[in-house]
N, C-alpha and C positions, 0 to 999 in steps of 0.2 A: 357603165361603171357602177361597181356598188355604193350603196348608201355609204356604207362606214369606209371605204378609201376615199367617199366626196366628203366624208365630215374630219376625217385626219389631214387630207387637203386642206379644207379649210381651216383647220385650226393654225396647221402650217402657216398659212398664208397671215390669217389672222394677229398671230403671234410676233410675225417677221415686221408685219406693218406694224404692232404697236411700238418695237420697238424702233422702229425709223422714227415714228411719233415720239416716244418719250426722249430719244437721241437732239430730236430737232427743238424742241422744250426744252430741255435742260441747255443745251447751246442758248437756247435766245436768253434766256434767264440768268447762265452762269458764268458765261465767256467775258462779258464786258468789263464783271466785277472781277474776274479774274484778271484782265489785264492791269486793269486798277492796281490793283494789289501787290501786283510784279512791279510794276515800275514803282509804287510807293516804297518796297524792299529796300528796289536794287539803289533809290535816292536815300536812303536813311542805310543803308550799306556806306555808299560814297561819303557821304557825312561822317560817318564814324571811323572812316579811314581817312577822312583829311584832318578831324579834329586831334585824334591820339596817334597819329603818323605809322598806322597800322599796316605793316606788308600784305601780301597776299598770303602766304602763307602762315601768317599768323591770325588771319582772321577766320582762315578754314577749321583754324586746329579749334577756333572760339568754337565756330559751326558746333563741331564733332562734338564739344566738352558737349555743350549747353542740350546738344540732342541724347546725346547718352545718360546728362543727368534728371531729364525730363522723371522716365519711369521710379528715379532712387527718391522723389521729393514727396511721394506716397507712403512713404517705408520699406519695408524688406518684402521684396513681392515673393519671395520663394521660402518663410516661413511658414507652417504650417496653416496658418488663414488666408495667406497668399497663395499659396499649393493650391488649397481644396477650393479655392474662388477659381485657379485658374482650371481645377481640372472639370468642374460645372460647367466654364464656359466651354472647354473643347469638346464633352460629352453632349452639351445642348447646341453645338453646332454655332454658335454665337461668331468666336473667332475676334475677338474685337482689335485685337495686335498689342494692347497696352503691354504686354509682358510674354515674351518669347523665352524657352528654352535656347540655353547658347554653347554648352558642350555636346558633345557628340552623344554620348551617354544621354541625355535627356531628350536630346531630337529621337534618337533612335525608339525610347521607352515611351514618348509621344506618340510617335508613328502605331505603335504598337498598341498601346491603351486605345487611340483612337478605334483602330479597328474593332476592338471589342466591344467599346463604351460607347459605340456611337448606334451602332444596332440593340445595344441593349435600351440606351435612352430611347428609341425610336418605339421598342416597344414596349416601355415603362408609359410613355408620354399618349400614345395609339390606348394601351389598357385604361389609364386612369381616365380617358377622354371617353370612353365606349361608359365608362361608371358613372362618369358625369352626365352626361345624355339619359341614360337609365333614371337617375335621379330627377333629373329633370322631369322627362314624360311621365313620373308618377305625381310630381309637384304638378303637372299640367294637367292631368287626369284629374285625381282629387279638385282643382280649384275651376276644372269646368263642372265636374258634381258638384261641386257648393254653388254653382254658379246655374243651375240646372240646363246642361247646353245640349243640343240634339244630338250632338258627336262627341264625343264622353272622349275616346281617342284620341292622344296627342299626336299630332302630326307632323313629316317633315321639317314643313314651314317654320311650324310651333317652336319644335324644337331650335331649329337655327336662328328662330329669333330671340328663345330663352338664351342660348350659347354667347351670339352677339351683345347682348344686352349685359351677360356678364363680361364677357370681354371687356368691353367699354367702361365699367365701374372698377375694372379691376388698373386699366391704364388710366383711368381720369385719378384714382384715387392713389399708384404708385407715382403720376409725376407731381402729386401734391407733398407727396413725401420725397422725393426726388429734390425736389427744388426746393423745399426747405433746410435738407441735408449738404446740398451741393452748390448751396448759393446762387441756382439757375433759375434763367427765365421759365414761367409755368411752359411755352411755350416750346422751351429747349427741351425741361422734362418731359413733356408730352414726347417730342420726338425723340429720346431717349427712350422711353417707355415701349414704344411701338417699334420701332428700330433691331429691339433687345429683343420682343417677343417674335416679333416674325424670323428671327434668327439670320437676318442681313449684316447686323453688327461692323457699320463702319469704324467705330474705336474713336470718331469723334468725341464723343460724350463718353467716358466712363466713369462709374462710379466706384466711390473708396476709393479715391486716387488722391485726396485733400488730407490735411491735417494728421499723418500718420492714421489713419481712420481702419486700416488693415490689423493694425495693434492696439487701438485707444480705444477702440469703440465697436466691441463684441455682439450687441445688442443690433446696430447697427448693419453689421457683416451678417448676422445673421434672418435680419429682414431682407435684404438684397437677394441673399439665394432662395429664401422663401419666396418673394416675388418672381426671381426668376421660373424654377421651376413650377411652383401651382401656374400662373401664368401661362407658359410655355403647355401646362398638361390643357387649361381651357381652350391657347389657341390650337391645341391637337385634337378637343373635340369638335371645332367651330371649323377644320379642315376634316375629318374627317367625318359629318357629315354631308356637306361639299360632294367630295370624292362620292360617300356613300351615293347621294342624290344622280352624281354625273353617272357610276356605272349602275345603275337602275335605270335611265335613260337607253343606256348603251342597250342594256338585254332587251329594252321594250323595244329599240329598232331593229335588234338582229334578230329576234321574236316575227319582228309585224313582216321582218323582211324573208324569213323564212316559210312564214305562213301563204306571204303571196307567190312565194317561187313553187311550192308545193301547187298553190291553186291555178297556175298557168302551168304545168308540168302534168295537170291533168286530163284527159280527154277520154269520154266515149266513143268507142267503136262499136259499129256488129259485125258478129258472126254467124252467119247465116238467121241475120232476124234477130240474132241474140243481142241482147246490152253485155258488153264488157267492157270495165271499168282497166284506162291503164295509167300508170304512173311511172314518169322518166323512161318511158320507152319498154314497158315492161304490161303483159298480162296476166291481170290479178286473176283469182278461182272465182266461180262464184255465179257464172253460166251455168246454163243449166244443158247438157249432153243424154239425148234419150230417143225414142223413136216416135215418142208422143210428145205434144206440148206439155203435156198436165205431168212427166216425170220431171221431180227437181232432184237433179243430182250436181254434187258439188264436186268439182276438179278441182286437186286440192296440186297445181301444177301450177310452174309461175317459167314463160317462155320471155328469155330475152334478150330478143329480137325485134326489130322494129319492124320488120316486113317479114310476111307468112306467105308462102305460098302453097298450090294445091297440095297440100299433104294428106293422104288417105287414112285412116285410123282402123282400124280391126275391131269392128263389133263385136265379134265374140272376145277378145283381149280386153275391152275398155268396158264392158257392161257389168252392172251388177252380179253379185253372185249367185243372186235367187234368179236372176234373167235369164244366166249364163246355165245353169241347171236345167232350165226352162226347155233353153233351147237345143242343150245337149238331149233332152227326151225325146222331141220331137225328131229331129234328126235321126234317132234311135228309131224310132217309130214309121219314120218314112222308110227305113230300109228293110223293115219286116212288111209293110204294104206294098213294098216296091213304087213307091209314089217317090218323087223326086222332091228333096229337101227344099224347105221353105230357104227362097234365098234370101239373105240376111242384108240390110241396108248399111252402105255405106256412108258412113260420116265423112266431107270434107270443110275443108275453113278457105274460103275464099281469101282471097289475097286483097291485104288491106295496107291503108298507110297510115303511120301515128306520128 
């Protein structure tokens, strides 16, 4: 089996098991709190249906109000600051669910923007990341010359470790603004922070959803998307070096693996004494065909066949042209001496196996 079907295997495999891993992890961690939680509901449900003599059907209708007015307690999400907040997030792939499209008309023009805006982020996000990288490796060049270091050239490593390192300042220092704006834990921000940039966007956490904050506070709305996208463009360079790194991997093993097919794919034979070199089954030129050892002539013929058998060659057909003149004199010469023609050798090639 080849190298690169054992390593898409593996990944396969690899991939399938983390996630039985993180499946069995999050079970042991979340399930218990969740039953918790259910039965704390469904007793504080009961409670509120014995205390204010609430039917069943009127406590569903509470359900529905109380869930439909969650998103209106932020402000108008389909105002112009709400628009362009939500169309950021379905262009950078976020998706967080606080505010859906609910007439046909807007799902449909959704559908629609997405396709366009989701490729174009992809390659806004891909560009500004390759700039940022470039920037970088000069920032890291320069500060190994000042620094006077043997290798002056910034290096993958380097790189992903300047990327990472902005990364990091950039969510330690938005969930510090996070959580001062949103009244959350450093903790929740942080996970908001990171949630939002890797583009998973559970819709647990979102911000601008407090105090009318979509209309009162401009300045605000407008750091949010700043965070978002710069952010979102560092963590596309901090993955696209990544990738860059994995398919340079990739070409050195189908490089190293091509190299060694070529070198067992090779073999020496002779022919009659001769060295000739073949490859995949095939005879390269490059023997030498004469009647003396000491002529190097080149057959510029490529036979492919794996197996030869006695095949006779025509001296006078396959000899040089100064030979073939040579010999036509002679021959000429023997018929006015009446001496019998020098008879002329024949070539054959023994039967060989490659």
């Amino acid at each position: 089996m080849k190298r690169q079907n054992v390593r898409t295997l593996s990944l396969v495999v690899c991939t399938f098991t983390y996630l039985l891993v993180g499946a069995a992890v999050f079970d042991a961690l979340e399930s218990e709190t969740e039953r918790k939680r259910w039965n704390h509901l469904l007793e504080l449900k009961a409670a509120l249906v014995r205390k204010y003599s609430i039917s069943e059907d009127d406590y569903r209708m509470m359900e529905v109000a109380i869930i439909e007015n969650k998103p209106h307690k932020a402000g108008p999400q389909w105002k112009f600051a709400g628009a362009f907040y939500f169309s950021t997030v379905v262009l950078a792939m976020i998706g967080y669910g606080h505010s859906t499209p609910v007439t046909i008309g807007g799902k449909a023009f959704c559908m629609a923007y997405a396709m366009v805006g989701i490729p174009l982020g992809l390659i806004m996000f891909q560009s500004i990341g390759e700039r940022l990288n470039k920037f970088a490796s000069v920032v890291i060049r320069r500060a190994k010359q000042y620094l006077k270091c043997k290798k002056e050239e910034a290096t993958e490593m380097n790189l992903m470790f300047a990327t990472g390192l902005l990364s990091s300042v950039i969510i330690t220092t938005g969930a510090a603004v996070f959580s001062k704006y949103e009244g959350w834990s450093y903790f929740d921000s942080f996970y908001y922070c990171f949630v939002t940039l890797t583009t998973i966007g559970f819709g647990d956490y979102v911000a601008l959803q407090n105090d009318q904050a979509l209309t009162t506070m401009p300045g605000y709305v407008a750091l949010s998307l700043v965070f978002i996208l710069f952010g979102l463009a560092v963590v596309a360079a901090s993955i696209n070096l990544l990738v860059l790194r994995f398919m340079t991997m990739n070409a050195e093993e189908v490089r190293r693996e091509d190299n060694e097919l070529q070198g067992v794919s090779q073999h020496v034979i002779t022919v009659d004494g001769e060295a000739v070199t073949s490859v995949n089954g095939k005879l390269l030129a490059g023997h030498t065909v004469g009647r003396d050892a000491g002529d190097d002539v080149d057959q510029v013929s490529v036979c492919s066949c794996t197996c030869v058998g006695p095949v006779q060659y025509d001296y006078n057909r396959d000899i040089r042209p100064a030979e073939r003149a040579a010999a036509n004199a002679a021959a000429a010469a023997a018929v006015v001496y009446n001496s019998p023609p020098t008879e002329q050798p024949l070539l054959s090639m023994k039967r060989v196996s490659i």
